[in-house]
Backbone as CSV, one residue per row, in Angstrom:
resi,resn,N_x,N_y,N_z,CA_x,CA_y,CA_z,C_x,C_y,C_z
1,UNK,46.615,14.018,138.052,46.885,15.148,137.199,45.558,15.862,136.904
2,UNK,45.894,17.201,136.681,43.973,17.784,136.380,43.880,17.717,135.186
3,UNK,42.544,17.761,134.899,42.027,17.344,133.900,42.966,18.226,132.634
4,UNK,42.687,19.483,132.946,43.021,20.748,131.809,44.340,20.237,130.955
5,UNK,45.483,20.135,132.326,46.885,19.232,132.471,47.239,17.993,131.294
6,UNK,45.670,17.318,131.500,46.205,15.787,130.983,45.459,16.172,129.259
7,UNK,44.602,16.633,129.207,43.903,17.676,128.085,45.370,17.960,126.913
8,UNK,46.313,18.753,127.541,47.298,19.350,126.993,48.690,18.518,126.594
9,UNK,48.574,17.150,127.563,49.704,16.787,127.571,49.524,15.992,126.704
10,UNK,48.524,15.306,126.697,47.916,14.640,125.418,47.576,14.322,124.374
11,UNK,47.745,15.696,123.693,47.253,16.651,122.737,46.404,16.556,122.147
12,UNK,45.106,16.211,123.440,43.935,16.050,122.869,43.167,17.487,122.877
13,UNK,43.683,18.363,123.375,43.797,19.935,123.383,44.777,20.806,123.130
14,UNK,45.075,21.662,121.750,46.117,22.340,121.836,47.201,23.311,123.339
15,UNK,46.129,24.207,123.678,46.406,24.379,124.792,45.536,24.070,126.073
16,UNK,46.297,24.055,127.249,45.899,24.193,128.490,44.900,25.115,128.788
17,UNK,44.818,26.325,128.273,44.052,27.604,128.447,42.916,27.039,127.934
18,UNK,42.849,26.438,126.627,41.553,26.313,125.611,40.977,25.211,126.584
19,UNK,41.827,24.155,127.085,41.383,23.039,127.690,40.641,23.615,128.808
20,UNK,40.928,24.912,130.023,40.001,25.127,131.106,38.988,25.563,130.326
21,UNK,39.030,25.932,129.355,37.634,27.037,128.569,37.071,26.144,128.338
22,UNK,37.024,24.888,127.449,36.408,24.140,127.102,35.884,23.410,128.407
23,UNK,36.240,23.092,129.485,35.672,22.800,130.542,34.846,23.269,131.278
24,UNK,35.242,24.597,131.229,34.271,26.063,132.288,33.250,25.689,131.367
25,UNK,32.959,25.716,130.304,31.925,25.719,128.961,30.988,24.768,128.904
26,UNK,31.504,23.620,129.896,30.304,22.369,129.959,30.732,21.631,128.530
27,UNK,31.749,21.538,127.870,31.976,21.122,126.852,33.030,19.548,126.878
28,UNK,33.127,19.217,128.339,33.841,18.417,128.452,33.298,17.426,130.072
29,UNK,32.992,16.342,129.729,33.103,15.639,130.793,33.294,14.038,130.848
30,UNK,33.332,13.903,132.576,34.601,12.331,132.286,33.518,11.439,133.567
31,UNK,33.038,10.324,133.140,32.679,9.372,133.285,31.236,9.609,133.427
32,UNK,30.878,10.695,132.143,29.184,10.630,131.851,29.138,12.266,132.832
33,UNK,29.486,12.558,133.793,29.438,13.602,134.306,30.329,15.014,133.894
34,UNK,29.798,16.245,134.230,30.257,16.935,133.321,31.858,17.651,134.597
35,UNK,32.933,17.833,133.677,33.821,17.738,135.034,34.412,19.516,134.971
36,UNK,34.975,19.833,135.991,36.166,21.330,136.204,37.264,20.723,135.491
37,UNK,37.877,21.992,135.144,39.483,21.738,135.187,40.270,21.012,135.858
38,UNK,39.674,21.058,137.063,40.482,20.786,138.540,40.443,19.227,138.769
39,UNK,39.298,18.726,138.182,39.038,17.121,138.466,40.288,16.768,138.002
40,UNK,40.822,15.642,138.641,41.794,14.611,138.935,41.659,13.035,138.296
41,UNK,42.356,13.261,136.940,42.200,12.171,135.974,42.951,11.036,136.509
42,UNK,42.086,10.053,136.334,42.628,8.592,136.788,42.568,7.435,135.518
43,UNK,43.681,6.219,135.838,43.567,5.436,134.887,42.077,4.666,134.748
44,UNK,41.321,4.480,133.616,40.109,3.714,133.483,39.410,5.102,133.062
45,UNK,39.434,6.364,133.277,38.376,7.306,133.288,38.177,7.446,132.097
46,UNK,36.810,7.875,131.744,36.481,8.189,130.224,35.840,9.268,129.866
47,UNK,37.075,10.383,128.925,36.568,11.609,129.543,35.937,12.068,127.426
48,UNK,35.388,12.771,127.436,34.565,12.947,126.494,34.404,14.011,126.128
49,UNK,34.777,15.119,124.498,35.171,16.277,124.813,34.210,16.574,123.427
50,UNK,33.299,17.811,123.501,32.673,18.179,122.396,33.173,19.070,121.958
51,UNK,33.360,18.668,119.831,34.042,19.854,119.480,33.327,20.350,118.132
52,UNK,32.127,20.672,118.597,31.111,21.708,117.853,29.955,20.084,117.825
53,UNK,30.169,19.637,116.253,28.765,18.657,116.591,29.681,17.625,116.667
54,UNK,30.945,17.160,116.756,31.733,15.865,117.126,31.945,15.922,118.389
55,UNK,31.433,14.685,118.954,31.622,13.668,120.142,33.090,13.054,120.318
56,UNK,34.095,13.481,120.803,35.417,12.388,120.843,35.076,11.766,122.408
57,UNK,35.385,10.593,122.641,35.717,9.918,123.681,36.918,8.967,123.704
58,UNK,37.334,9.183,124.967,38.729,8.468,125.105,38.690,7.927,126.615
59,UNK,39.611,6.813,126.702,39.461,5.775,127.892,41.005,6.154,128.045
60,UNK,41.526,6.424,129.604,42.929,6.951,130.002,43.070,5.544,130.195
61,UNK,44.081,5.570,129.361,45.144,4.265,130.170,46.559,4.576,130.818
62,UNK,47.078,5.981,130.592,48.218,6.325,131.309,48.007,8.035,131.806
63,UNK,48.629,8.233,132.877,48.786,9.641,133.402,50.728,9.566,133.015
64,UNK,50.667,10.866,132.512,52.498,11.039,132.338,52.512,12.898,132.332
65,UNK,53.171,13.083,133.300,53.661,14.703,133.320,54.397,15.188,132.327
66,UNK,54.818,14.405,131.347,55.546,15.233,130.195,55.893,13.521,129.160
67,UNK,55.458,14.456,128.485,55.596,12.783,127.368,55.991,13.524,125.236
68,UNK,56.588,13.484,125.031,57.012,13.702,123.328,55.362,13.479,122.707
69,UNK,55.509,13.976,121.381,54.522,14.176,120.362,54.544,12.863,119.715
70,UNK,55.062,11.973,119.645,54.915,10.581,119.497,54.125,9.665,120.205
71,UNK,54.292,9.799,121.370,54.109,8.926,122.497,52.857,9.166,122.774
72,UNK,52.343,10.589,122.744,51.068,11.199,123.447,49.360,10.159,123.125
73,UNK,49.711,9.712,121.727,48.398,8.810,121.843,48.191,7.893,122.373
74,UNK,49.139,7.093,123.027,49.781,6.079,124.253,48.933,6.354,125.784
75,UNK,48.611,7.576,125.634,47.902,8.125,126.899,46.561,7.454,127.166
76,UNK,45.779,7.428,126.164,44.215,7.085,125.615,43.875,6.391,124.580
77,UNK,43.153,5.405,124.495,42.475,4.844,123.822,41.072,5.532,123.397
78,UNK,40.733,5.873,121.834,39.744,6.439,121.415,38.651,5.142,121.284
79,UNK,37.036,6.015,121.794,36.328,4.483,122.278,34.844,5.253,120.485
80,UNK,34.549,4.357,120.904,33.405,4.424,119.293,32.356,5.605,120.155
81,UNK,31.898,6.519,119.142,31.169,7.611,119.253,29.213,6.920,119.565
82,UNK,28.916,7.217,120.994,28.332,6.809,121.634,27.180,8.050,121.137
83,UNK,27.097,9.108,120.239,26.236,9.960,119.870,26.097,11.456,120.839
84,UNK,24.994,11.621,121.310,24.853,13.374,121.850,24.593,13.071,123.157
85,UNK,26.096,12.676,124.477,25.345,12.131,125.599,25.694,13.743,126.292
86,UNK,26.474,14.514,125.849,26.667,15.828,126.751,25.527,16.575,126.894
């Protein structure tokens, strides 16, 4: 699934749109490297999203093409704030 995709489905990004912006922006990257929209999220990846001076990081443990507002934190595990690695 691309990144932007799993961003949205997740709702670790309101939208999809904000999710490529925040990517084009260098504001987001997954396994220490900084990634596109387009990168192709896999289980184990740890993708890491800056949102002004907060650091979130999260470890995928599931890819799902459509999942309820319940379920969505099921996707990722939030990992302890590792500080200013972007």
């Amino acid at each position: 699934m691309r990144l932007d995709k799993y961003l949205k489905v997740s709702r670790l990004i309101k939208r999809r749109t904000v999710a490529g912006e925040a990517c084009a922006g260098g504001r987001v990257s997954v396994n220490g490297r900084r990634a596109k929209a387009s990168y192709d999220v896999k289980i184990g990846d740890v993708i890491e999203i800056r949102f002004g001076e907060r650091l979130l990081s999260v470890e995928v443990l599931s890819v799902a093409e459509h999942v309820g507002k319940n379920e969505a934190p099921a996707l990722y595990r939030e990992q302890s704030s590792k500080g200013n690695s972007l």
